[in-house]
C-alpha positions in Angstrom: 11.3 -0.6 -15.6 9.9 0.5 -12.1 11.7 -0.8 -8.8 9.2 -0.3 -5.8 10.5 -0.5 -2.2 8.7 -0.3 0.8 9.4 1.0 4.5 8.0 1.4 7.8 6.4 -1.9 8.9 6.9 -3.0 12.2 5.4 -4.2 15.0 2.2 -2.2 17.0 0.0 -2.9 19.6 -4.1 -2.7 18.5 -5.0 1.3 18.0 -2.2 2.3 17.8 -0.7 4.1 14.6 2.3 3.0 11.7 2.9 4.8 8.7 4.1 3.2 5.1 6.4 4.0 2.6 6.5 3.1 -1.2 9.5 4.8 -2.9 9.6 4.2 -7.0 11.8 4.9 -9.4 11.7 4.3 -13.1 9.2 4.9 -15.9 6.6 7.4 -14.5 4.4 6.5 -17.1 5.2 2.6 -16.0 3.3 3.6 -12.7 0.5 5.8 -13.6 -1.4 4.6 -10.3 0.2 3.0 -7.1 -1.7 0.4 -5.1 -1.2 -1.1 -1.4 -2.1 -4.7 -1.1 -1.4 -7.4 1.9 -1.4 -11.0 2.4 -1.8 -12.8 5.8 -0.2 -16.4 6.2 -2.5 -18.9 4.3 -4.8 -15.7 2.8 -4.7 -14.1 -0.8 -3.1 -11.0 -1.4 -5.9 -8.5 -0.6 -6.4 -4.9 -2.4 -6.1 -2.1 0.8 -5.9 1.2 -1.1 -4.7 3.0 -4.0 -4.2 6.5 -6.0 -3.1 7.6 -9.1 -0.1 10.2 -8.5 -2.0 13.1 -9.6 -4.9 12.1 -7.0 -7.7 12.0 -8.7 -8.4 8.2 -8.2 -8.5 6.9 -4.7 -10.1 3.5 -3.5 -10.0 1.8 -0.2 -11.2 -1.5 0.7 -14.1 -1.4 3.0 -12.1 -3.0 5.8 -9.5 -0.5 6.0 -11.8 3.1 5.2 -12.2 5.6 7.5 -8.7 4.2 9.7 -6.1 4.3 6.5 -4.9 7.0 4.4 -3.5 7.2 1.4 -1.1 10.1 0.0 1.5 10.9 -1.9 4.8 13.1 -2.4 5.5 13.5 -6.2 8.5 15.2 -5.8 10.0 12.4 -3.6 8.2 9.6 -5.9 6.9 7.8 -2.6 3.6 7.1 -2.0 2.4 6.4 2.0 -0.3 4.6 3.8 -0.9 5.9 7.1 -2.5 3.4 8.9 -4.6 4.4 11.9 -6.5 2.6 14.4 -4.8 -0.8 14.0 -6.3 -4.0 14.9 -4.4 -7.8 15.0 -6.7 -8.6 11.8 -4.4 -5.7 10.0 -1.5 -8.0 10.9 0.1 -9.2 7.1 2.9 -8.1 4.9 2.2 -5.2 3.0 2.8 -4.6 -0.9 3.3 -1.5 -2.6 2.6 -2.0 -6.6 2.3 -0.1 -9.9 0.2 0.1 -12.4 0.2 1.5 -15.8 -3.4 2.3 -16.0 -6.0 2.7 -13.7 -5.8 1.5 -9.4 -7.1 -1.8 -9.9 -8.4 -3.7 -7.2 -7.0 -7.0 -7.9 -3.3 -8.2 -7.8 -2.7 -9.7 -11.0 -4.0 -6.3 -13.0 -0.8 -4.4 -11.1 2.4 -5.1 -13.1 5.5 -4.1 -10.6 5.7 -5.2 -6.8 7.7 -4.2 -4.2 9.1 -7.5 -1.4 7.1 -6.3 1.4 7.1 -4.5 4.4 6.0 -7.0 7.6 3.1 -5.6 10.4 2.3 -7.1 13.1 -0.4 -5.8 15.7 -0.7 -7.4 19.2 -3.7 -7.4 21.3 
């Protein structure tokens, strides 16, 4: 079993900066890549970013490249999203989840979810 729980949301105002946390526990091999996701009221879950932990797969949407970053502490079993250069569009609750196999980019392919961390960017 894997138990995902994330950290750091909160509100911002646009361009400003908020970093994520995603600490797991459970099978390692039960979350061979980690994956950030986030759904808006009224929106489906989107796919933001994701890694495997040893790093050698990274994705980001096209939305968030180039302002988020991905990264991850092995020895602490968290895995981060630095988010840079926020805008109100960002605004959503953000989902970190594990996957056995590769980083997906859809939800449904992820099989452990953590409840969400909220973020909110003013204008």
């Amino acid at each position: 079993q894997v138990q995902l729980v994330e950290s750091g949301g909160g509100l911002v105002q646009a361009g400003g900066s908020l970093r994520l946390s995603c600490a797991a526990s459970g099978r390692t091999f039960s979350r061979n890549a980690m994956g950030w996701f986030r759904q808006a009221p009224g929106k489906e879950r989107e796919f933001v970013a994701g890694m495997s932990w040893r790093g050698a797969t990274i994705r980001y949407a096209d939305t968030v490249k180039g302002r988020f970053t991905i990264s991850r502490d092995n020895a602490k079993n968290t895995v981060y999203l630095q988010m840079n250069s926020l805008k109100p569009e960002d605004t959503a609750v953000y989902y970190c989840a594990a996957s056995s196999g590769d980083v997906y980019l859809r939800s449904y392919e992820y099989d452990y979810w953590g409840q969400g961390t909220q973020v909110t960017v003013s204008s």
